[in-house]
C-alpha positions as CSV (number, residue, x, y, z in Angstrom):
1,X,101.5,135.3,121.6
2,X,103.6,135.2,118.6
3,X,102.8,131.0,118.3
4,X,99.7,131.5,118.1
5,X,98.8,132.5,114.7
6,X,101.9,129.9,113.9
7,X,99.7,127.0,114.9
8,X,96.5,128.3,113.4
9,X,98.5,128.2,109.6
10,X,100.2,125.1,110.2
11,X,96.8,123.6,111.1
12,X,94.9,124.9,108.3
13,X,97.6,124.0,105.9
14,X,97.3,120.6,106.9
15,X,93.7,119.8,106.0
16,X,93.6,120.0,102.3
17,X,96.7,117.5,102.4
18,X,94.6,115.1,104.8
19,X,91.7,115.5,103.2
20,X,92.4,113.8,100.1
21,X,93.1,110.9,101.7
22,X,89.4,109.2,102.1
23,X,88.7,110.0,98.5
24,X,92.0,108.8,97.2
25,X,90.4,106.0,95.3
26,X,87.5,108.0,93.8
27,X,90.5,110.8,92.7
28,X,92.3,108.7,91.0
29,X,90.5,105.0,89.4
30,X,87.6,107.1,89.5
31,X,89.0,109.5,87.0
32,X,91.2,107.7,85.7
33,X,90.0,103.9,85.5
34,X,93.1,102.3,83.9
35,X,94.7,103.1,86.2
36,X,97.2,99.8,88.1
37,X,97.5,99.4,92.4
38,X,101.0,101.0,91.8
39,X,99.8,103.8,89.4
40,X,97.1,105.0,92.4
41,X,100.3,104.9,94.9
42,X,101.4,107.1,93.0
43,X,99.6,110.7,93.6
44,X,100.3,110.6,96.7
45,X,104.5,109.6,96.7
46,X,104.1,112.7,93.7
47,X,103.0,115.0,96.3
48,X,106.1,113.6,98.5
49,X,108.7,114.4,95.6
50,X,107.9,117.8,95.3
51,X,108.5,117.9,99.0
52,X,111.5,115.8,99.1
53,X,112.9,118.0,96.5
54,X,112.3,121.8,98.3
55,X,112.5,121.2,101.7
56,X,116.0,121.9,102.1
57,X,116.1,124.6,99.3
58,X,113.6,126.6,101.4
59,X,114.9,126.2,104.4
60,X,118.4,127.2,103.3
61,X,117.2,130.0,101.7
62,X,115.3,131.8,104.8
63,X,118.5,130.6,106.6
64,X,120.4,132.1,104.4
65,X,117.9,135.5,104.0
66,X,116.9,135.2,107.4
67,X,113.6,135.8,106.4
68,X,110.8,133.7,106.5
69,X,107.2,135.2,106.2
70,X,107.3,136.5,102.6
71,X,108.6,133.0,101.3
72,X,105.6,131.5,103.4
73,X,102.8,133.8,102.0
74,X,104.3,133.0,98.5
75,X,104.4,129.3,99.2
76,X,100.8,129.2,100.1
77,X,100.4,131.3,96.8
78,X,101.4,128.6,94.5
79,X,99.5,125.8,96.9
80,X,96.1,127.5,96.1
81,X,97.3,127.5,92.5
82,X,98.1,123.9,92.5
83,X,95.0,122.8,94.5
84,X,93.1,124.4,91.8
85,X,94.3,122.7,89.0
86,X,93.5,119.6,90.4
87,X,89.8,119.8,90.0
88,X,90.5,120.5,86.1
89,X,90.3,118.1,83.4
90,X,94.0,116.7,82.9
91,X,96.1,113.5,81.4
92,X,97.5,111.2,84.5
93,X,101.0,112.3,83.8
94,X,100.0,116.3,84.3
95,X,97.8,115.4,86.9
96,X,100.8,113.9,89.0
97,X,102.8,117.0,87.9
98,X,100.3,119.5,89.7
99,X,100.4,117.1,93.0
100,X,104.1,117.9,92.5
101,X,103.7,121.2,92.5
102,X,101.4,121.3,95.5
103,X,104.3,118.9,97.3
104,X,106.7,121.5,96.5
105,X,104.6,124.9,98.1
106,X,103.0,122.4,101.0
107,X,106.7,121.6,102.3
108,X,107.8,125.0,101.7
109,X,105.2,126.6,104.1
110,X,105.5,124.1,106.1
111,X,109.2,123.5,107.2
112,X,108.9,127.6,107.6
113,X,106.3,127.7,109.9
114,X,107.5,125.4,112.0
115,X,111.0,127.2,112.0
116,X,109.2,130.1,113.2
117,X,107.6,128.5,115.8
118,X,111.3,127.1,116.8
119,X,112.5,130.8,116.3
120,X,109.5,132.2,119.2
121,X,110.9,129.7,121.1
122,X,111.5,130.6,125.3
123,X,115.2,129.5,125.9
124,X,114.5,126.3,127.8
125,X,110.8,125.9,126.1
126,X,111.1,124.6,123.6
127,X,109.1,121.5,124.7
128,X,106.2,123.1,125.0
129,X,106.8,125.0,121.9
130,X,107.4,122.6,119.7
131,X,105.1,120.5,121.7
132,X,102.6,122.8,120.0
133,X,103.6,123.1,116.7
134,X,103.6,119.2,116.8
135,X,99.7,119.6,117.7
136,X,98.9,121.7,115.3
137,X,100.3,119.3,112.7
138,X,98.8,116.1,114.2
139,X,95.4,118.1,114.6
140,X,95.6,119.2,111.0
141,X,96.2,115.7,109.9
142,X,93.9,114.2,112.3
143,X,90.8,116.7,111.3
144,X,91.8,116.8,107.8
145,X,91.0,113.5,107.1
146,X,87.4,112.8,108.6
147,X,86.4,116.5,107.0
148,X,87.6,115.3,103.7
149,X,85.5,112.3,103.8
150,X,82.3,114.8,104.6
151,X,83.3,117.1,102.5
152,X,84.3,114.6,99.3
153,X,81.2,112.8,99.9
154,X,79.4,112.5,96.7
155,X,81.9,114.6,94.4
156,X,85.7,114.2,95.6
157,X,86.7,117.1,93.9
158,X,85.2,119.2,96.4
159,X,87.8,118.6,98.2
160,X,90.8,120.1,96.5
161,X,88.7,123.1,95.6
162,X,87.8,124.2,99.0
163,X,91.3,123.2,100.0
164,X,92.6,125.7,97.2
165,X,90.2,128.7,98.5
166,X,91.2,128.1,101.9
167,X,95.0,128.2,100.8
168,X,94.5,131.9,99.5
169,X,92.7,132.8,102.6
170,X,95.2,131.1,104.5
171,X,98.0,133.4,102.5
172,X,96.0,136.8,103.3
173,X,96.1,135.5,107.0
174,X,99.6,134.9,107.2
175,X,100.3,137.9,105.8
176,X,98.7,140.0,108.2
177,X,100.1,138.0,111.3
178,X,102.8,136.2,111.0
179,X,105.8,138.3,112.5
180,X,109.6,137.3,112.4
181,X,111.9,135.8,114.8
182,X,114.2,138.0,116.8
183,X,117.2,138.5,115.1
184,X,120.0,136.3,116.3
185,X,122.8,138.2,114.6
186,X,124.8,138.7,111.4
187,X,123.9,135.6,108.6
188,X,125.9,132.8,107.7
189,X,126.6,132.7,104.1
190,X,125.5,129.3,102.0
191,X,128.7,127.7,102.3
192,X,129.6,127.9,106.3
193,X,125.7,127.2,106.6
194,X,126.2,124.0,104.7
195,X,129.2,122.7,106.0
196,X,127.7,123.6,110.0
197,X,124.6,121.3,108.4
198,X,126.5,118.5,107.6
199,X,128.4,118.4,110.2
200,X,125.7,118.2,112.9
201,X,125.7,114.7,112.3
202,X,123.2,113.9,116.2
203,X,120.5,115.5,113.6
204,X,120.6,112.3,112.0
205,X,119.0,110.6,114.9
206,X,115.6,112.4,114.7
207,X,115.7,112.4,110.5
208,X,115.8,108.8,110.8
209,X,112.7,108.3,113.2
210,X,111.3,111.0,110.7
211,X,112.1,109.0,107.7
212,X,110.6,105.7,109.2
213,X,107.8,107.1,110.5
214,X,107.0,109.1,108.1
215,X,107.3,106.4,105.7
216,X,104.4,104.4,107.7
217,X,102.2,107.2,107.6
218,X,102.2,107.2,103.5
219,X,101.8,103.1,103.8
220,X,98.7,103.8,106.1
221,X,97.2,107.2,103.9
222,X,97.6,104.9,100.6
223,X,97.9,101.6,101.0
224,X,95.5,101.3,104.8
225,X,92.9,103.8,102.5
226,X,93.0,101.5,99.4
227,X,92.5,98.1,101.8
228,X,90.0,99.5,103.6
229,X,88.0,100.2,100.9
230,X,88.4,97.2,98.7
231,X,89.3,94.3,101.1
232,X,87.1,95.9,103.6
233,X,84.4,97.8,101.9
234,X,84.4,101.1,103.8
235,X,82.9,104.1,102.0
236,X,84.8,107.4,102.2
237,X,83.0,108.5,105.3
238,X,84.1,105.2,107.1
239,X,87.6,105.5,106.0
240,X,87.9,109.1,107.2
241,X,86.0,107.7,110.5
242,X,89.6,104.8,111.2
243,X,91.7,107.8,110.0
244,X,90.3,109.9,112.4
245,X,90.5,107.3,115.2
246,X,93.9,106.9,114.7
247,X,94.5,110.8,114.5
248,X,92.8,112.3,116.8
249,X,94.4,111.1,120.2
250,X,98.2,111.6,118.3
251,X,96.6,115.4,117.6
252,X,95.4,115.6,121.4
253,X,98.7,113.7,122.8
254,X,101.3,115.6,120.7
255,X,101.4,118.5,123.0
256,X,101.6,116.9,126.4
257,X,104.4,114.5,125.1
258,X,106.3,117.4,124.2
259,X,106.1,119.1,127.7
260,X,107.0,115.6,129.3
261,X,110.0,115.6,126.8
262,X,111.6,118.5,128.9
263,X,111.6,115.7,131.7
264,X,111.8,112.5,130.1
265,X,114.7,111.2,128.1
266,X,114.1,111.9,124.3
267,X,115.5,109.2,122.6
268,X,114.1,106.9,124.9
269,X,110.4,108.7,124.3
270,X,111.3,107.6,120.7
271,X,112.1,104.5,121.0
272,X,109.5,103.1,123.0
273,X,106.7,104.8,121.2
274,X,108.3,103.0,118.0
275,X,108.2,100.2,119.1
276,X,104.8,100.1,120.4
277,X,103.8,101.5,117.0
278,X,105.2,98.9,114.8
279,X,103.6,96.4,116.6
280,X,100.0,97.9,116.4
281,X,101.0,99.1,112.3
282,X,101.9,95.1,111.9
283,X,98.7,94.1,113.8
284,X,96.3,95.8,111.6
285,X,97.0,93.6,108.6
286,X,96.1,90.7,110.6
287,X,93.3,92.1,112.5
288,X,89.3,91.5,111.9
289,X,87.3,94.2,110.2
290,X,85.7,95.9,113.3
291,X,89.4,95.6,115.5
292,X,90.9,97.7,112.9
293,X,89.5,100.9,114.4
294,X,90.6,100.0,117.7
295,X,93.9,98.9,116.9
296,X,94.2,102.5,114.9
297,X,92.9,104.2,118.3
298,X,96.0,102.7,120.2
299,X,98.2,103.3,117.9
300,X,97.3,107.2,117.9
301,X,98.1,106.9,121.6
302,X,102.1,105.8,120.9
303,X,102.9,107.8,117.5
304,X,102.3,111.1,119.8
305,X,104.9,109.7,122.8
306,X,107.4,109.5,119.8
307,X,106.7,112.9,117.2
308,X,106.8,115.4,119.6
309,X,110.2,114.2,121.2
310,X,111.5,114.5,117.6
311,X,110.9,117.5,117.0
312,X,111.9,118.8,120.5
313,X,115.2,117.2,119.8
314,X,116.1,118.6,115.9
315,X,115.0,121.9,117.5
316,X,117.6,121.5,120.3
317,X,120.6,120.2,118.0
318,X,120.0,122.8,115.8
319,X,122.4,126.4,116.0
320,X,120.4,129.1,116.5
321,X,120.8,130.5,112.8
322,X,120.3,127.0,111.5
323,X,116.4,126.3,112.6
324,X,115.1,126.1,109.3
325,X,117.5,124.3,107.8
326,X,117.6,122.0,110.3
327,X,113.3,121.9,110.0
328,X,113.3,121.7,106.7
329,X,115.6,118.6,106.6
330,X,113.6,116.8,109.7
331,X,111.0,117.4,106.8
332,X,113.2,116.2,103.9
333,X,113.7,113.1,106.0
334,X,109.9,112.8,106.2
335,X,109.4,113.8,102.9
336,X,111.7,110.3,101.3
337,X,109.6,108.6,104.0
338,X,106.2,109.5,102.9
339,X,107.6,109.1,98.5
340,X,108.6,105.6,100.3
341,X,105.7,104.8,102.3
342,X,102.9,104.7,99.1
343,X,105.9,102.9,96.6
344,X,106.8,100.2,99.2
345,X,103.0,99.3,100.2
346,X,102.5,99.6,95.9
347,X,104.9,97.3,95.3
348,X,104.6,94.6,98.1
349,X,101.0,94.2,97.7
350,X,101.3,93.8,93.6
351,X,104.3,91.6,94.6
352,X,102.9,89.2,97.0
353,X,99.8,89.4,95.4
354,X,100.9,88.2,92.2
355,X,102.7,85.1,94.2
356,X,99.4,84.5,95.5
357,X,100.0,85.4,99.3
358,X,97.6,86.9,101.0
359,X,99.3,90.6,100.0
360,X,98.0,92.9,102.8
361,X,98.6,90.9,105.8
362,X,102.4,90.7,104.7
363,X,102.7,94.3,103.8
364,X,101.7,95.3,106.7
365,X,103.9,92.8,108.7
366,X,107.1,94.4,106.4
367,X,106.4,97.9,106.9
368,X,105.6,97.4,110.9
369,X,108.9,95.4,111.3
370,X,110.7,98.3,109.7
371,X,109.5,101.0,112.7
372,X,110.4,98.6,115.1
373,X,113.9,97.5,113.4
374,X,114.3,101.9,113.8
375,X,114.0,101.7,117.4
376,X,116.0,98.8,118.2
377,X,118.9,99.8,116.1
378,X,119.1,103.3,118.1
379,X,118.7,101.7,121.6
380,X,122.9,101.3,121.9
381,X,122.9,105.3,121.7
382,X,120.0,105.9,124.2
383,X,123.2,106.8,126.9
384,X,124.2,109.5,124.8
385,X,121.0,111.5,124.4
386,X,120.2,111.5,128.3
387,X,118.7,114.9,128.0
């Protein structure tokens, strides 16, 4: 019973992040119009640095406390803060600072949530558990992004302001039922925690499928948006409409691929479903407009046979008093993925497009060979990870 209110913040924390995404054009040239290809790339990898740079200091920290609701409820304090600013009047520069700021509470909560969600764990469930944790992300994302397009419709800066009222409710909620872990003993302190981090070196497995995939989904949240809306000509609605054709079966498969992950091997759930992916991801920059959605669709089917598997696995490798940490750097990993994801498609379309190539097609043909490059350069260790 415990999960349950778990899932329904990590859920709800998800949709104001998603829901940016259809109106990323009219948030950024819209407000700002001198604004370069790279320059837009930019509020989302801003969001990403934040994250990048407190996912491990907030998962250290609850390790360290053992405590992890109060930092969570004061985490999605400063994210309704943040949201908030972001429908005032601001320079580009402070602009990018509050989607900082936002990066930095979003990861926080986040990385906690799911460590709680670890920590209510069954021993031997933590398939399903995390299976479900997984879901709630994936139908976060996978809502978040068709409901921002409704709700941006017209005025985009609807968008962040219901996000930041839903934050504070969100707080108030978590508050009331969020309950802690059972305790699993006396606590590390920083140091042996650190050095027991580093040297759970399988951990870098899963943070390197995080990293890559990861780093595809900011290619296809900035650089898939900005495409389909001026290569394509998609309005907001229609953009949210691929998004959510792409997130909605991942949201609905999450949890049953992490309840086959208690049977199947894990590694091997990764692999394939990477491979699979970066083909569809390289696909889409070749495809007519009208395949696009379908293409999206499939590859919703394959990114949920390799997420939950992930997760199931950092959950596994982790010690028992090292869950959050051990989250929180899974996120980390994501985190440089997703600052990655909207610099890399930046730079390779201004690149190639200033070469005169046709830019998209060959961004997209980069960023899908790198998820498939992922998978074949772990399939030596698959014998070791027959779990």
């Amino acid at each position: 019973m415990h999960l349950i209110p778990v899932t329904i913040c990590i859920y709800l924390l998800m949709l104001p992040v998603t829901g940016m995404v259809p109106v990323l054009n009219e948030l950024t040239l819209g407000r700002h119009p001198h604004l370069t290809d790279f320059d837009k790339h930019l509020f989302m990898s801003a969001n990403m640095a934040g994250a990048l740079l407190f996912a491990p200091i907030a998962g250290i920290v609850s390790d360290a406390l053992g405590r992890r609701r109060v930092i969570i409820v004061a985490a999605l304090l400063v994210n309704t803060l943040a949201l908030w600013m972001l429908t005032r009047e601001w320079s580009y520069p402070a602009y990018l600072g509050w989607r900082f700021l936002e990066g930095c509470a979003h990861i926080s909560a986040l990385s906690l949530l799911m460590a709680l969600g670890a920590d209510h764990a069954r021993r031997g469930g933590e398939g399903g558990a995390m299976g479900l944790v997984g879901a709630a992300v994936s139908l976060g994302v996978a809502t978040g992004a068709p409901l921002g397009g409704v709700v941006g419709h017209g005025d985009a800066l609807r968008v962040p302001g219901y996000g930041s009222a839903l934050m504070l409710a969100l707080a108030l909620f978590a508050l009331a039922a969020l309950r802690e872990g059972p305790a699993t003993g006396s606590r590390p302190g920083l140091g042996r925690l650190l050095r027991s981090l580093l040297a759970g070196r399988r951990l870098l497995v899963p943070y390197a499928f995080a990293f890559i995939d990861r780093l595809t989904v900011g290619f296809i949240v900035s650089t898939l948006s900005l495409y389909l809306a001026t290569e394509q000509g998609l309005s907001a609605r229609e953009i949210g409409a691929v998004m959510a054709a792409f997130l909605i079966p991942f949201a609905l498969l999450t949890y049953p691929s992490g309840l086959l992950s208690r049977r199947w091997n894990r590694l091997g759930m990764m692999i394939l479903g990477s491979l699979l992916y970066g083909v569809v991801l390289t696909a889409v920059g070749f495809a007519p407009g009208r395949a696009i959605v379908w293409l999206m669709l499939g590859g919703g089917v394959v990114a949920a046979l390799m997420y939950a598997p992930s997760l199931v696995l950092t959950a596994e490798l982790a010690g028992p008093q090292q869950k959050a940490s051990a989250m929180s750097g899974f996120n980390l990993a994501g985190s440089l993925g997703f600052v990655a994801g909207p610099l890399a498609g930046g730079a390779l379309v201004t690149l190639l497009g200033s070469e005169g190539a046709p830019a998209y097609p060959a961004a997209f043909l980069v960023v899908g060979g790198l998820e498939v490059l992922c998978a074949l350069a772990f399939l030596p260790l698959l014998g070791r990870f027959r779990a």
